[in-house]
C-alpha positions as a Markdown table, in Angstrom:
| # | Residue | x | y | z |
|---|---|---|---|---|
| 1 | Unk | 11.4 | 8.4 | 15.5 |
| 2 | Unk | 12.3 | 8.2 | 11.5 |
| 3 | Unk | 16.2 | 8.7 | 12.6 |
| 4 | Unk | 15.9 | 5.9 | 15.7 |
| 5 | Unk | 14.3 | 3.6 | 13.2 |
| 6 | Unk | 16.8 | 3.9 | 10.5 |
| 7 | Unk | 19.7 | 3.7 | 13.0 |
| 8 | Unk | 18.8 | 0.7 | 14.4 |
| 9 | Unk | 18.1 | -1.2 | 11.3 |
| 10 | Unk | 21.4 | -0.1 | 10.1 |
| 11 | Unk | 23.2 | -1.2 | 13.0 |
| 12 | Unk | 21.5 | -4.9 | 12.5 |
| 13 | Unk | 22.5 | -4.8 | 9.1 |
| 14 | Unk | 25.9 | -3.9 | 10.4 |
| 15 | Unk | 25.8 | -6.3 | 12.9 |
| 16 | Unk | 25.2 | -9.1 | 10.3 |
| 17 | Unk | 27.5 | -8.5 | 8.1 |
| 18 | Unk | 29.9 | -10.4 | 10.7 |
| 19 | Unk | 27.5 | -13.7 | 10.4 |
| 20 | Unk | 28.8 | -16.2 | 7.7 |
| 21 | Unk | 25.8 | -18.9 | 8.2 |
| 22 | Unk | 22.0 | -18.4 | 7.8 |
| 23 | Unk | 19.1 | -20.9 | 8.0 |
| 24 | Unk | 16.5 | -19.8 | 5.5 |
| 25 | Unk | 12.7 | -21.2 | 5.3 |
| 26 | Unk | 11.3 | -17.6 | 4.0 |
| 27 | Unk | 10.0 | -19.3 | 1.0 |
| 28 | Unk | 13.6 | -20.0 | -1.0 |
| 29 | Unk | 14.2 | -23.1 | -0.4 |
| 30 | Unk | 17.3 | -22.3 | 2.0 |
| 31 | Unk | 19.5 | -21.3 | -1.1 |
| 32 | Unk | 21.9 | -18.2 | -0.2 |
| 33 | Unk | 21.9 | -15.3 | -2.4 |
| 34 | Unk | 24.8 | -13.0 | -2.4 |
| 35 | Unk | 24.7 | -9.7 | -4.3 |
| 36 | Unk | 27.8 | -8.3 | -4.9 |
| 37 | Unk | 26.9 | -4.8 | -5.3 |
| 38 | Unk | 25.7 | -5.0 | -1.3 |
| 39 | Unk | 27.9 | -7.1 | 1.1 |
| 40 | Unk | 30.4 | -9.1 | -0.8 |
| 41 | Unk | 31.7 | -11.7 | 0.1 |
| 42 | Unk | 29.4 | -12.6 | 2.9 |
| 43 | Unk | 26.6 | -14.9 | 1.8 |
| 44 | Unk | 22.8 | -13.0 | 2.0 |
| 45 | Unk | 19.7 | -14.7 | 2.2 |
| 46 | Unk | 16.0 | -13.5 | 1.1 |
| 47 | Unk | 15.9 | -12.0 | 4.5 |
| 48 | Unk | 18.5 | -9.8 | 4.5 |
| 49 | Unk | 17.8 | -8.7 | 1.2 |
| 50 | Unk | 14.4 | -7.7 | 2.1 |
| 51 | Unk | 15.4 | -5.7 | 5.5 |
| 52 | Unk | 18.2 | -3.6 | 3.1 |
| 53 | Unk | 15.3 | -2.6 | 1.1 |
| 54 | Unk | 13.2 | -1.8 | 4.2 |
| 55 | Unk | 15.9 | 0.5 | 5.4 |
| 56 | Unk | 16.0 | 2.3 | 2.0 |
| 57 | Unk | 11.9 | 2.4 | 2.1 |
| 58 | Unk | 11.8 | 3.9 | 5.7 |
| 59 | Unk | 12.8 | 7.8 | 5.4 |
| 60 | Unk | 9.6 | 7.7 | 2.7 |
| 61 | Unk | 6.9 | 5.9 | 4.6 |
| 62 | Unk | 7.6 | 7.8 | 8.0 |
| 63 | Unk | 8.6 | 11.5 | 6.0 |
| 64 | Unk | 7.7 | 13.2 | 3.0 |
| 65 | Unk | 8.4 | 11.7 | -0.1 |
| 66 | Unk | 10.5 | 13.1 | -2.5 |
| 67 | Unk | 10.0 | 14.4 | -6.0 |
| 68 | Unk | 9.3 | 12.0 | -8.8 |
| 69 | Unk | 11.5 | 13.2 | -11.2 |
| 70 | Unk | 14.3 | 11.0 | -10.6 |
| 71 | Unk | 11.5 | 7.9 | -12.1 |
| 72 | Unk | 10.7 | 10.1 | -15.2 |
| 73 | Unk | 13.2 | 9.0 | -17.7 |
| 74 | Unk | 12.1 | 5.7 | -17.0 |
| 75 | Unk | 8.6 | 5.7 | -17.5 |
| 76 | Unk | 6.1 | 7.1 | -20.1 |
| 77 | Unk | 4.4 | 10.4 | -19.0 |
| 78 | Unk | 1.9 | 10.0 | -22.1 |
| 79 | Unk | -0.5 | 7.5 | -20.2 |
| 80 | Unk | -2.9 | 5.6 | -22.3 |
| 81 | Unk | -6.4 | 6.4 | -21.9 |
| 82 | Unk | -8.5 | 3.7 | -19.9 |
| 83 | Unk | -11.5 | 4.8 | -21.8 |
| 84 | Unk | -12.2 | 1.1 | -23.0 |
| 85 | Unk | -10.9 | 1.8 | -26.5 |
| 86 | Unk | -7.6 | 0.6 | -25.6 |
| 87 | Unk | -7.4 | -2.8 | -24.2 |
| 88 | Unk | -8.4 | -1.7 | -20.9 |
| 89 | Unk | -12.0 | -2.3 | -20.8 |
| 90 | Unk | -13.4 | -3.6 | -17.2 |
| 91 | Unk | -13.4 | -7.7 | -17.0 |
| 92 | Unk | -14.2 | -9.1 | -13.4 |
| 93 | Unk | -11.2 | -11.5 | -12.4 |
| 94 | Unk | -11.9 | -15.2 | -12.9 |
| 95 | Unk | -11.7 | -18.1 | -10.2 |
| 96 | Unk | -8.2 | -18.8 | -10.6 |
| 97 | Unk | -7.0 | -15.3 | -10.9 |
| 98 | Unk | -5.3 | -13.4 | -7.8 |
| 99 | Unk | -6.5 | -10.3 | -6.1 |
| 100 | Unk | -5.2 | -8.6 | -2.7 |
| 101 | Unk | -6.9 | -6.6 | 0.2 |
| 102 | Unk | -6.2 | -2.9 | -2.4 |
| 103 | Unk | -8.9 | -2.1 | -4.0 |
| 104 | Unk | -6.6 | 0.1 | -6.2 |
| 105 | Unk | -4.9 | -2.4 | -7.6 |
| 106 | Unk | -7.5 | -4.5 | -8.0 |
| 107 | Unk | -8.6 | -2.1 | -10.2 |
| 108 | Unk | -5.7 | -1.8 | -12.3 |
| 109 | Unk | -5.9 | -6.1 | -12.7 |
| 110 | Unk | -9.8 | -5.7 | -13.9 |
| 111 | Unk | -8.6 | -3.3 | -16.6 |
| 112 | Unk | -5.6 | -4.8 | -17.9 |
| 113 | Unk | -3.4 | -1.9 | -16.8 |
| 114 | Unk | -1.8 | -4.9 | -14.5 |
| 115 | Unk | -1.9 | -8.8 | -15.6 |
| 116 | Unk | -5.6 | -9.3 | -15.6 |
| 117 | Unk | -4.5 | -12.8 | -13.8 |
| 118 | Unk | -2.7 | -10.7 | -10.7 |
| 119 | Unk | 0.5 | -12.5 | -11.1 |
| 120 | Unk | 4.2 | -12.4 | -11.4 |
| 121 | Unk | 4.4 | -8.4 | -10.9 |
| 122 | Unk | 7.5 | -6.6 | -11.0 |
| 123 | Unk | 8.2 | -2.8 | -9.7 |
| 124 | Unk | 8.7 | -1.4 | -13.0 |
| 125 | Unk | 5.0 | -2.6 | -14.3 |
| 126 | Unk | 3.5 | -1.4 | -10.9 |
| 127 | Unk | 4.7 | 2.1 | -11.7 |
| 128 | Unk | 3.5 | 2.3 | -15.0 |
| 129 | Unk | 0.2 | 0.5 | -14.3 |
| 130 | Unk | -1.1 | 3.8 | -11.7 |
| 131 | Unk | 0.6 | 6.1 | -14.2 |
| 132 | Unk | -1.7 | 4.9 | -16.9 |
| 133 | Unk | -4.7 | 4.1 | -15.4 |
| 134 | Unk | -4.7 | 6.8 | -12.4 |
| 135 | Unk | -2.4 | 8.9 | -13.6 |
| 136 | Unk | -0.5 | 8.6 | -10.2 |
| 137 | Unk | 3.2 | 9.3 | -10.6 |
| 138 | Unk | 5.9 | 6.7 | -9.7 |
| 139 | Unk | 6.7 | 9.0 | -6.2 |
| 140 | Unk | 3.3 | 8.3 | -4.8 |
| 141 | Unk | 3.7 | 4.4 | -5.1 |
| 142 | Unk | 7.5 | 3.2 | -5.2 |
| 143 | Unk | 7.0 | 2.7 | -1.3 |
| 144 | Unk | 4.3 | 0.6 | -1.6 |
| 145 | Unk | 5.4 | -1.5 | -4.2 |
| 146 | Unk | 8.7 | -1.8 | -2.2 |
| 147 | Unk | 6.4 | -3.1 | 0.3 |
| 148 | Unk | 4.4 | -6.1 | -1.6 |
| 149 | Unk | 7.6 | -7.2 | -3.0 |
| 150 | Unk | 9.2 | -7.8 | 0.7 |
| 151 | Unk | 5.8 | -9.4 | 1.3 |
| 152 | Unk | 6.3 | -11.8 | -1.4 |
| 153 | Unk | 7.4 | -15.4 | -1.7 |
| 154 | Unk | 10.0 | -14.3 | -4.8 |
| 155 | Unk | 12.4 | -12.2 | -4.2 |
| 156 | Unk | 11.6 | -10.1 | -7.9 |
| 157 | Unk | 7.9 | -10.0 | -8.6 |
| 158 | Unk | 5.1 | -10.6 | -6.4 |
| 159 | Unk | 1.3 | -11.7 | -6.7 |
| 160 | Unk | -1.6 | -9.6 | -5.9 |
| 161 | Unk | -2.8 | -11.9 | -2.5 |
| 162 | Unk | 1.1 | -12.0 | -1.6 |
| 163 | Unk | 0.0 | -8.0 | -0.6 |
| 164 | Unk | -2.5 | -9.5 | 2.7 |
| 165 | Unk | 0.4 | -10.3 | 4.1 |
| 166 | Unk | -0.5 | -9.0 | 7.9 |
| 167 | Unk | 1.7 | -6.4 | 8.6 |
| 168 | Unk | 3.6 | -5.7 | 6.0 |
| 169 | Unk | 2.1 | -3.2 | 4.1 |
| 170 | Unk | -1.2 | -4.9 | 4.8 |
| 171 | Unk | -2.3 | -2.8 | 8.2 |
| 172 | Unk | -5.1 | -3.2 | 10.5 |
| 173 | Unk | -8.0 | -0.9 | 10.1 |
| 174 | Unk | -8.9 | -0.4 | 6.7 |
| 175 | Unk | -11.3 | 1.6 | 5.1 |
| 176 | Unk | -12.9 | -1.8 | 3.3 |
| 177 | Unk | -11.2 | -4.8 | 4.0 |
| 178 | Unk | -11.9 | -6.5 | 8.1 |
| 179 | Unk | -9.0 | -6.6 | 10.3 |
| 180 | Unk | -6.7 | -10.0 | 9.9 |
| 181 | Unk | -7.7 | -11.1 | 13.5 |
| 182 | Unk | -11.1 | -9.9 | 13.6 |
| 183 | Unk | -12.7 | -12.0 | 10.5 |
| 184 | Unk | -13.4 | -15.5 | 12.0 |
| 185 | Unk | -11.1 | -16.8 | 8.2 |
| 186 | Unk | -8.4 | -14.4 | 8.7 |
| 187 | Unk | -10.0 | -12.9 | 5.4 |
| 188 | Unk | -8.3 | -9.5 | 5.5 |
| 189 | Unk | -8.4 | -9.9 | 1.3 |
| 190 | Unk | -11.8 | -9.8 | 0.4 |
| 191 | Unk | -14.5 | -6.3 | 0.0 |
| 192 | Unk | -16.5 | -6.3 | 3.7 |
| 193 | Unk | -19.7 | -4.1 | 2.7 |
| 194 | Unk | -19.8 | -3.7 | 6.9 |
| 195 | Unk | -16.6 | -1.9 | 7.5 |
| 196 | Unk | -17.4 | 0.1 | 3.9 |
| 197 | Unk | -20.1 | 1.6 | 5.7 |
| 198 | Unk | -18.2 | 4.2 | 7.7 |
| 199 | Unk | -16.5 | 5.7 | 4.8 |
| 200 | Unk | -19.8 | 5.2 | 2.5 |
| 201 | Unk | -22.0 | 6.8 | 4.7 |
| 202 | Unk | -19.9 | 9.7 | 5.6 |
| 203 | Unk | -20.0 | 13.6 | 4.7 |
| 204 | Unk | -23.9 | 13.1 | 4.6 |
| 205 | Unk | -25.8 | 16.0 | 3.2 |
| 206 | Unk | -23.5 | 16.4 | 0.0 |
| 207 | Unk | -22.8 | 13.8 | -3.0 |
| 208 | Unk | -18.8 | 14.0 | -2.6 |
| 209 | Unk | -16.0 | 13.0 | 0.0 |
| 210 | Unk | -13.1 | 15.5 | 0.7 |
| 211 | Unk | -10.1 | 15.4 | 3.0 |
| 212 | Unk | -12.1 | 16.6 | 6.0 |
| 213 | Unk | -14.8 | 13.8 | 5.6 |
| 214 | Unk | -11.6 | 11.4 | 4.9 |
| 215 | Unk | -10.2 | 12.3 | 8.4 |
| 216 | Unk | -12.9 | 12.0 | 9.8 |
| 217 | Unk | -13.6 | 8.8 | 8.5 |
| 218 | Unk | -10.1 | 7.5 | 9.8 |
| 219 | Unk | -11.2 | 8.7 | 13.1 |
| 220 | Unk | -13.9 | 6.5 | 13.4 |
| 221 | Unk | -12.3 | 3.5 | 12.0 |
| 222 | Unk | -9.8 | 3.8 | 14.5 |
| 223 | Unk | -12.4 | 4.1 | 17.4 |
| 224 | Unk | -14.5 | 1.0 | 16.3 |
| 225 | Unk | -11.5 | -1.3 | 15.8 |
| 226 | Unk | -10.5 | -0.4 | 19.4 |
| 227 | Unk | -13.4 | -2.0 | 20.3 |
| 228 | Unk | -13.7 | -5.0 | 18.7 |
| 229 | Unk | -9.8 | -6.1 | 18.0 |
| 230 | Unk | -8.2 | -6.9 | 21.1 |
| 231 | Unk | -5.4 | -8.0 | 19.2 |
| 232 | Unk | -5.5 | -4.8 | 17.1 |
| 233 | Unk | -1.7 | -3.3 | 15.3 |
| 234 | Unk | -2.3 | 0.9 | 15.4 |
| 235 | Unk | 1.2 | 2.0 | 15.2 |
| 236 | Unk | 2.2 | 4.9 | 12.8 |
| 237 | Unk | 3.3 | 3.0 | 10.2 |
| 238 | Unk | -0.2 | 1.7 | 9.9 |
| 239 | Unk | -1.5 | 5.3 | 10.0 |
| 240 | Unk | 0.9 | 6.9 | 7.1 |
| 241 | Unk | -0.2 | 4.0 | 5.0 |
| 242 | Unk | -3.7 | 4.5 | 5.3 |
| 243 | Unk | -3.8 | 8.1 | 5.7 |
| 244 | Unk | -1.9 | 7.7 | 1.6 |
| 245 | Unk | -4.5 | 5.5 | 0.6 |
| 246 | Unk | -7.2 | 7.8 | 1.7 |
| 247 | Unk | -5.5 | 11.0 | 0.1 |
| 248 | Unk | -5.4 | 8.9 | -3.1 |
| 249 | Unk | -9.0 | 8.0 | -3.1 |
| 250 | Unk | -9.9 | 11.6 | -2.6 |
| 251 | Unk | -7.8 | 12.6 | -5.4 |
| 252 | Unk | -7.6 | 9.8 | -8.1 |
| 253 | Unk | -11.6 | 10.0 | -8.1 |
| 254 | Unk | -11.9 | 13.8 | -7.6 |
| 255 | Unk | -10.0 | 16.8 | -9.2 |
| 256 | Unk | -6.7 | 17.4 | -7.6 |
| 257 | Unk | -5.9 | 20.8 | -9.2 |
| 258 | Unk | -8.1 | 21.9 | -6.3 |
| 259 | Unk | -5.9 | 19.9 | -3.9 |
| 260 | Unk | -7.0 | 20.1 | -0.5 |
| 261 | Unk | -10.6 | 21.2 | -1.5 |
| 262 | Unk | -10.7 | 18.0 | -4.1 |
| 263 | Unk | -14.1 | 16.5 | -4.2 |
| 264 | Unk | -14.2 | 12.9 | -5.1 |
| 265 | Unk | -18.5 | 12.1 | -6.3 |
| 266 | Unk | -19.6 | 9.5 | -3.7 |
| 267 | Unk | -20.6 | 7.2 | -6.7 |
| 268 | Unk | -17.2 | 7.1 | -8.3 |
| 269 | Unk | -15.5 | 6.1 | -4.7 |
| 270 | Unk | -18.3 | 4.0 | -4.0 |
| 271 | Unk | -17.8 | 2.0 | -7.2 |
| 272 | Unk | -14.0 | 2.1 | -7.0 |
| 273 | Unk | -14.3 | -0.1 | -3.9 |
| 274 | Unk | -17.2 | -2.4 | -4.0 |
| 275 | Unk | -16.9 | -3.1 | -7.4 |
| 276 | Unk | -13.0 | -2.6 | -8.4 |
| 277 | Unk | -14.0 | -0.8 | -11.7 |
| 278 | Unk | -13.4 | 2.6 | -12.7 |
| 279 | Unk | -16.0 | 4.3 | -13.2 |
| 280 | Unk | -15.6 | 5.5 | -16.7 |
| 281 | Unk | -18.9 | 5.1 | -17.8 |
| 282 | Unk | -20.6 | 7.2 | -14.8 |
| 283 | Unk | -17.7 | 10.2 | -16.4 |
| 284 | Unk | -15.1 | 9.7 | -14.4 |
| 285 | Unk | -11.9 | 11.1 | -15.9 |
| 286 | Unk | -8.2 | 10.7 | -14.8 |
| 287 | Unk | -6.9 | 13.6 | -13.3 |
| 288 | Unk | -5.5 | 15.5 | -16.5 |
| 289 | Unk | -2.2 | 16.4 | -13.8 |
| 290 | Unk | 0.0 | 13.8 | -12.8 |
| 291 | Unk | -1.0 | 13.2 | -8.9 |
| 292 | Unk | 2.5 | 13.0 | -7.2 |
| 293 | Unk | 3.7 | 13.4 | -3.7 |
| 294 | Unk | 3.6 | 17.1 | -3.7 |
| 295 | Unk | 0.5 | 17.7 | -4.9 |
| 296 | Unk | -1.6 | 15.2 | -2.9 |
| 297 | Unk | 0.4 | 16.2 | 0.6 |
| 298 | Unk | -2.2 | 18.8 | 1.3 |
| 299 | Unk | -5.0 | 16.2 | 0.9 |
| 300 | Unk | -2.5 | 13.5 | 3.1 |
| 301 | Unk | -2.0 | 16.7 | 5.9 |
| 302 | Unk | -5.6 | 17.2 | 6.5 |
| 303 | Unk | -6.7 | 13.4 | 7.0 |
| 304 | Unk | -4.0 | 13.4 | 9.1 |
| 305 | Unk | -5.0 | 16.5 | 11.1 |
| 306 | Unk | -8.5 | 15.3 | 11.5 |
| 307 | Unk | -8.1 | 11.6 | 12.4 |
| 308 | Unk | -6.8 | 12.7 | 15.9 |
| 309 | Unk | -4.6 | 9.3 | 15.5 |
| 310 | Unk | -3.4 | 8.3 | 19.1 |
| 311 | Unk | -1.7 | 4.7 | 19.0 |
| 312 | Unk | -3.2 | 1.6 | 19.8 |
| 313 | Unk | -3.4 | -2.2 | 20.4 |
| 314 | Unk | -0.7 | -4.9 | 20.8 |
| 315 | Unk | 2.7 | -3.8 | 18.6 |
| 316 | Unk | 3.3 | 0.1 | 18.8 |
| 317 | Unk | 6.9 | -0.3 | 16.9 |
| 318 | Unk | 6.6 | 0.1 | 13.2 |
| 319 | Unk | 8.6 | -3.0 | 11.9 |
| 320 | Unk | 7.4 | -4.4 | 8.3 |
| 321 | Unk | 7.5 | -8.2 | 8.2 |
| 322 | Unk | 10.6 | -9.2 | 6.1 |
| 323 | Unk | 8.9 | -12.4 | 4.2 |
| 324 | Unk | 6.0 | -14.9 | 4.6 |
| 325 | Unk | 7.4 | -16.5 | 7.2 |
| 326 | Unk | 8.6 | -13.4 | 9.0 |
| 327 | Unk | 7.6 | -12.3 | 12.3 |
| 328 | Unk | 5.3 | -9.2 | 13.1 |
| 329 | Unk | 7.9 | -7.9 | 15.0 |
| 330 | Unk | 11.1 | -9.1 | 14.4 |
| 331 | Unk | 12.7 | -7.6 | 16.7 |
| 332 | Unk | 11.1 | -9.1 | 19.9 |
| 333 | Unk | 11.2 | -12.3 | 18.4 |
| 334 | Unk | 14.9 | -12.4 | 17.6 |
| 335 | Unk | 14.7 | -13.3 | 14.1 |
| 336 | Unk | 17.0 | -10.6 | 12.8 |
């Protein structure tokens, strides 16, 4: 499927190459862009930009990511230490500040390791934002960020809300957040304490959430959402992004040396997502190893294992909206 994808995206991109005139209302304003380094001399808009960088993000959101190293040089492996001391005290966002549907990097905003306002974010602070406050390394993330930067109305940075764009990277079934075309406001931004409950109810009996209660979890999203969203999206690229964001709540909260045995304590997850704080004051620590593809792929393979995932609802190919005004599926609709 990862080789048919990539194929036919290349062969549009091929295929485009021979157009000279665009009509662009993707947020710039109509202005052509042409870089150089990618198709001179042929004009490019915002659009085309974004689906070069989608085919360069596909092999790692539908296959194993690779090693981090190549990100190293670029980005301090000394993170600071979010213990409050250093700037990065927790501060609830303000009214005009911007937050998204990922609790993660909502996080990050509260606690200064992104612009506390949510705004004008670029790849490179991104990076170094889950480096220092999660200790995540640049391998585990580059994707996504890819992602909210397509979604955005910029073509270089992005804002936090930019990221609820449906069906970009924002996906149907999430562990906290209502479905875009369940909520009666399209609010697919905001905590839902309903849809939490699954995940915080789960693994009863014990005071932690593994990979096994994580898939499990998945599972049952999936089945509920069946139900109630009959204009539900359940395609695998929906799946391998919230089967990462699920491996990284397990082991940014818990202790990944143990990898697919990491514990995550209830209370830490808990206040992760309905409060968007780390919980540094209940002892949570950052993982003292860098979390990175490799070592959280064990975690990633379990969830997987155990959601039974079995695709679902009204779009079962795995395109990735190229702007604002993009289309769910470009494809179908021709706009590519």
């Amino acid at each position: 499927m990862q080789q048919e994808i990539k194929t036919g995206l290349l062969s549009i991109c091929a295929r485009t190459r021979g157009i000279e005139e665009y009509k662009s209302g993707d947020g710039a304003g109509g202005k052509l862009i042409t870089p150089s380094h990618l198709l001179p001399p042929i004009p490019t808009p915002p659009t085309m930009m974004k689906l070069l960088a989608l085919v360069s993000l596909l092999p790692a959101l539908l296959g194993p990511v690779s090693s981090h190293a190549v990100y190293a040089r670029q980005y301090d492996t000394a993170p600071t230490t979010g213990d409050g001391g250093d700037d990065h005290g927790f501060q609830a966002p303000g009214p005009n500040d911007a937050r998204g549907p990922c609790p993660g990097l909502n996080t990050l905003a509260n606690h200064g390791y992104l612009p506390r306002d949510g705004k004008n974010i670029t790849i490179p602070v991104v990076l170094q934002a889950v480096l220092d406050g999660f200790n995540v390394g640049p391998d585990v993330v580059t994707v996504a960020a890819k992602g909210a930067l397509i979604a955005a109305e910029t073509p270089d940075f992005f804002n936090l809300e930019e990221i609820a764009l449906h069906e970009t990277f924002e996906h149907d079934i999430s562990l906290s957040r209502e479905d875009f075309n369940v909520d009666p406001n399209n609010d697919n931004i905001h905590f839902n304490e309903t849809v939490f409950t699954t995940l915080a109810n789960s693994n009863p009996g014990v005071d932690y959430y593994n990979a096994t209660s994580a898939g499990f979890v998945q599972k049952e999203r999936q089945a509920i959402q069946n139900a109630v969203n009959p204009q539900l999206i359940n395609n695998v690229k929906g799946f391998k992004i919230r089967t990462r964001e699920s491996s990284l709540y397990v082991a940014v909260m818990g202790n990944i040396t143990d990898e697919v045995a990491t514990r995550a304590p209830k209370n830490y997850v808990q206040i992760l997502f309905r409060e968007e704080r780390l919980p540094i004051a209940e002892g949570w620590k950052k993982n003292e190893l860098m979390i990175t593809a490799d070592t959280i792929r064990p975690i990633q393979k379990e969830i997987e294992r155990l959601s039974e995932f079995q695709p679902s609802g009204v779009q079962p190919n795995p395109w990735i909206r190229l702007g604002p005004s993009g289309d769910i599926d470009p494809i179908t609709a021709n706009s590519i």
